[in-house]
N, C-alpha and C positions, 0 to 999 in steps of 0.2 A: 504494500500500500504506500502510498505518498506519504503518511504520517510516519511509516515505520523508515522509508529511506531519508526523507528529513532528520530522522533521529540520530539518524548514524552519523550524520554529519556532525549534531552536536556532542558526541561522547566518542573519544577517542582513547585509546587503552592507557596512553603516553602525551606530552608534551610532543615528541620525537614525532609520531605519528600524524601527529594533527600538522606540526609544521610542513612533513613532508605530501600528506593529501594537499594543501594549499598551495606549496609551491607549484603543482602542475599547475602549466599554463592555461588547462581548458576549465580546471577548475576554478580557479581565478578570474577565469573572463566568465564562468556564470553567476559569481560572484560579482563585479563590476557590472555586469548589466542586469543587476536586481531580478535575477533568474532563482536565484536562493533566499528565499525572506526568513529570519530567524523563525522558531517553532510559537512563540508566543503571541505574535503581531499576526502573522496567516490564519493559527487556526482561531485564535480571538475572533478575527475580520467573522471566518465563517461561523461562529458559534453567535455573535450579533448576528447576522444577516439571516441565519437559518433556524436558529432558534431562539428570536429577541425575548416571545412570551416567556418559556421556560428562563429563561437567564433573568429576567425582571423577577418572578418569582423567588427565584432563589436569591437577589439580591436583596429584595423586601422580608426574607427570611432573617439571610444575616445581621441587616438592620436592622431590625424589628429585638431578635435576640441580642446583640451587642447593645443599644438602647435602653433593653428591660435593665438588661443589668448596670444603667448607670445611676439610675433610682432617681429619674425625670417626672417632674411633678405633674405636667400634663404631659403624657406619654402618649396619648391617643391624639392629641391634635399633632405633637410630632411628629406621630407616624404618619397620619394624613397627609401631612407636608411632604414627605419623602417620595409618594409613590402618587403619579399621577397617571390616568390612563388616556392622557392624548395622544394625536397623530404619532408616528414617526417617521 
């Protein structure tokens, strides 16, 4: 899969290893023409784009519990504020 040869590229056994995959020349030019996006920024893009609902959800989760536990006096209008369901 895409996700599994992207990874390979981030984990290298050595220092030694990683310098020497980089120095090829064809690796390096898919690297200068933003042919390789780090694993963080790519699959982000598609985990917004493909599943913004689900990712709102669990964001309003996080919040919601990180929140409870700050001991917010109006806890329930803060939460309101946080999570809005217009456009995107």
């Amino acid at each position: 899969s895409e996700f599994c040869a992207d990874q390979a590229l981030e984990r290298f056994p050595s220092a030694d290893d990683l310098v020497a995959y980089w120095s090829d020349g064809e690796h390096m030019e898919r690297l200068r023409t933003g042919d390789y996006g780090k694993m963080n920024i790519t699959f982000s893009f598609r985990v917004l784009l493909n599943y913004a609902d689900e990712f709102d959800e669990f964001l309003s989760a996080v919040a919601k519990k990180l929140l409870s536990s700050m001991n917010i006096e109006d806890l329930p209008r803060v939460l309101s504020q946080c999570h809005t369901n217009g456009p995107r």
